[in-house]
C-alpha positions as CSV (number, residue, x, y, z in Angstrom):
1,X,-19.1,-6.9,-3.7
2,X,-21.3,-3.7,-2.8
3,X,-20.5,-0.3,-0.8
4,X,-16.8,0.3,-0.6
5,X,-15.8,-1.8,-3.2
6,X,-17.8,-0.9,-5.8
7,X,-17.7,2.7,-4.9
8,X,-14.3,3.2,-5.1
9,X,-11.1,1.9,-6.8
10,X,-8.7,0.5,-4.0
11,X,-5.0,1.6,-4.5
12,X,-3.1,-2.4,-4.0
13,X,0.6,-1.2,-3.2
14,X,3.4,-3.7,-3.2
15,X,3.1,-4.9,-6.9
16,X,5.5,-7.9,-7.6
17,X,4.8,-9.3,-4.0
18,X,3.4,-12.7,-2.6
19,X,0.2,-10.9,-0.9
20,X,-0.1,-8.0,-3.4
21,X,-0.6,-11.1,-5.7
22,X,-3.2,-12.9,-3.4
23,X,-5.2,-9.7,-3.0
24,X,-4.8,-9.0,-7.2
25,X,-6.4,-12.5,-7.6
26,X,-8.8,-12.0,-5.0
27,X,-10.5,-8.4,-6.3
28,X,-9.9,-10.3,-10.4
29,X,-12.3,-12.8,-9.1
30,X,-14.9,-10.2,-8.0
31,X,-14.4,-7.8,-10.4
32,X,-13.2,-4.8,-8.9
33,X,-11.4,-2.4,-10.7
34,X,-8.0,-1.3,-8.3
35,X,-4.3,0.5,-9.3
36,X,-2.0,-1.7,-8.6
37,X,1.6,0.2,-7.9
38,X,4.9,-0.7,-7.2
39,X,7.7,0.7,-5.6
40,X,8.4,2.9,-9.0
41,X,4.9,4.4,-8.6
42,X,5.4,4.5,-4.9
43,X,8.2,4.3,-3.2
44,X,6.8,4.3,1.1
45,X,10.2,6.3,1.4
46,X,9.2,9.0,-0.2
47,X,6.4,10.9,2.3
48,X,6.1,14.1,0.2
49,X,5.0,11.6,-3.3
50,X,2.7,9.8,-0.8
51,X,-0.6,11.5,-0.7
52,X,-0.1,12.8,-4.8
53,X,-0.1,9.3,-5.5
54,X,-2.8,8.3,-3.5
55,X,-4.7,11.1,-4.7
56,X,-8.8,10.5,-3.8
57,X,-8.3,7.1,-3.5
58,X,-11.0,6.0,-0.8
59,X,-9.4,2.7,0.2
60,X,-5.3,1.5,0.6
61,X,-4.4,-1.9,0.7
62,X,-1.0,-2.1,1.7
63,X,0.9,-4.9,0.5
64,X,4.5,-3.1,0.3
65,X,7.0,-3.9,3.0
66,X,10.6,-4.6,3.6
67,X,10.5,-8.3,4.0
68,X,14.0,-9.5,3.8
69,X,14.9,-10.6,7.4
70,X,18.3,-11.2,7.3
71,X,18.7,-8.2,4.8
72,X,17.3,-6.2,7.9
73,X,19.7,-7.0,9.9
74,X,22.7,-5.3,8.2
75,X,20.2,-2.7,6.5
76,X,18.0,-1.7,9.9
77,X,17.5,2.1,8.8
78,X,16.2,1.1,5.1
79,X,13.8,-1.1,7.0
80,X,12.2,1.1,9.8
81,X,12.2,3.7,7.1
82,X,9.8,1.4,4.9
83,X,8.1,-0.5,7.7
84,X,7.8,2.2,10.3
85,X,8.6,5.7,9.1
86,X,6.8,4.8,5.5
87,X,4.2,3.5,6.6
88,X,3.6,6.2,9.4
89,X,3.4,8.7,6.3
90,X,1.1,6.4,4.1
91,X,-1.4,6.0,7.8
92,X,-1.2,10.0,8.2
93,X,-2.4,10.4,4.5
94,X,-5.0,8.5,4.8
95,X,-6.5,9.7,7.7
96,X,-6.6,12.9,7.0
97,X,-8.4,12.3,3.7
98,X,-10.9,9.6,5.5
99,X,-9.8,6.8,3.6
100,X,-9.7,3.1,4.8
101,X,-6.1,1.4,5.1
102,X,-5.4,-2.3,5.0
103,X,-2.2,-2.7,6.3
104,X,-0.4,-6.1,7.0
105,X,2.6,-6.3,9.9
């Protein structure tokens, strides 16, 4: 991989999760270097750790969510807060430091 890969070392949020682990396999078997964090490194709750975690980081690949479906049901605020609110944050952040996000919905 050339350009943006290469050029910069993608931040994989979600770690422990089904896709995080598709898109760790994925940059393993092309050698890029990335940070993977989880939800103790970054918690998408927390807007004010947001862009001190993400630091300079170029490129965001978003693999964090709240996917419990039923769960969201009786816990609707925890959800919007990480899948709407959370994300809003982590989209602001990057935007305003011109870095690329890879969000999943």
């Amino acid at each position: 991989m050339s350009g943006l890969w290469t050029d910069a070392r993608p931040v994989l949020l979600g770690a422990g999760g089904m896709l995080h682990r598709a898109w760790r396999q994925l940059l393993d078997g092309r050698g890029v270097k990335y940070d993977g964090l989880g939800r103790q490194e970054l918690d998408l709750r927390d807007a004010a750790n947001i862009g001190r975690v993400i630091g300079e980081c170029r490129v965001v690949i978003n693999c964090a969510a709240y996917t419990d479906v039923d769960g969201a049901e009786k816990a609707e605020g925890l959800a919007n807060e990480v899948n709407g609110t959370g994300v809003g944050s982590l989209a602001r952040v990057c935007r305003e430091r011109g870095a690329v996000l890879v969000h999943y919905s």
